[in-house]
C-alpha positions in Angstrom: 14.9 14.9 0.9 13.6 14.5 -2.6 13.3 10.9 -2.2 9.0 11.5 -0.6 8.3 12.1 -4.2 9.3 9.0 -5.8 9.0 6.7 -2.6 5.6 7.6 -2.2 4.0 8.1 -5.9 5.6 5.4 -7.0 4.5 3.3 -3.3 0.6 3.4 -3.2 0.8 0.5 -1.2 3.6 1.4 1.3 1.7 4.8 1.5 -1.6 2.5 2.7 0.4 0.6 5.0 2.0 3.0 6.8 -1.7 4.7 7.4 -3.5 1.6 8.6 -0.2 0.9 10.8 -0.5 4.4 12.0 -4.7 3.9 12.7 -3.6 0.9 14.4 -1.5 3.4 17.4 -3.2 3.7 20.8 -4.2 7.3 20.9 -3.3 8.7 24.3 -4.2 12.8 23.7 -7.0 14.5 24.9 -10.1 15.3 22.4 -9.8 18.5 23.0 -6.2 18.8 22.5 -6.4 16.9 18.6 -5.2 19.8 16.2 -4.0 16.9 13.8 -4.7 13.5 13.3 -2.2 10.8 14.4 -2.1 9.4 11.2 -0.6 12.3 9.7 1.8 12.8 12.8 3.3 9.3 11.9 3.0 9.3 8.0 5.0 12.5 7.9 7.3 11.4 11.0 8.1 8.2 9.2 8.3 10.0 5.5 11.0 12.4 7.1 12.8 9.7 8.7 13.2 7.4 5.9 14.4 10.8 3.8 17.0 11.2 6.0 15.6 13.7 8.7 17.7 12.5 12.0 16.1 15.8 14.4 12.4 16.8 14.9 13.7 20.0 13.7 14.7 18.1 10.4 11.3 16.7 10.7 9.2 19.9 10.7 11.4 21.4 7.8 10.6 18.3 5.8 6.7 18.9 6.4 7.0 22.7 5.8 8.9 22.1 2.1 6.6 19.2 1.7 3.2 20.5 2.6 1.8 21.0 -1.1 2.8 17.3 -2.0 1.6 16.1 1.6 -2.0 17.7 1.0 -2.3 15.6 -2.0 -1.6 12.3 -0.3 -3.0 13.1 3.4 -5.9 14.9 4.8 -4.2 17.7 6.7 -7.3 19.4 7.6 -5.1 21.9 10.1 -2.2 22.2 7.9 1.3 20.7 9.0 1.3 19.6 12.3 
């Protein structure tokens, strides 16, 4: 899953896109239950995916390993969701 680094340094546009497309989402959880934002969820879902996660287990692993580079690009006030 190296590929983030590159695909994403080197992709400040993609990186923009994929955040307005994930602002774009109908947001269907309760207030009170908003640990993260949804735009995280998705950049992060979609960064995994695209690296070659094919499990959400795969998917939280790749946040985990990931979480100092993903701080730099995304807000992550809570940490990895």
């Amino acid at each position: 899953m190296i590929c983030i680094t590159f695909w994403v340094v080197n992709s400040y546009d993609k990186r923009n896109e994929i955040l307005k497309f994930a602002r774009t989402l109908p947001e269907h959880r309760m207030d009170r239950k908003k640990l993260h934002l949804a735009e995280d969820i998705v950049f992060i879902t979609l960064a995994a995916v695209i690296c070659g996660a094919d499990t959400w287990e795969d998917i939280a692993l790749f946040g985990r390993s990931k979480k100092e580079f993903l701080k730099s690009v995304l807000s992550l006030k809570n940490g990895i969701p």
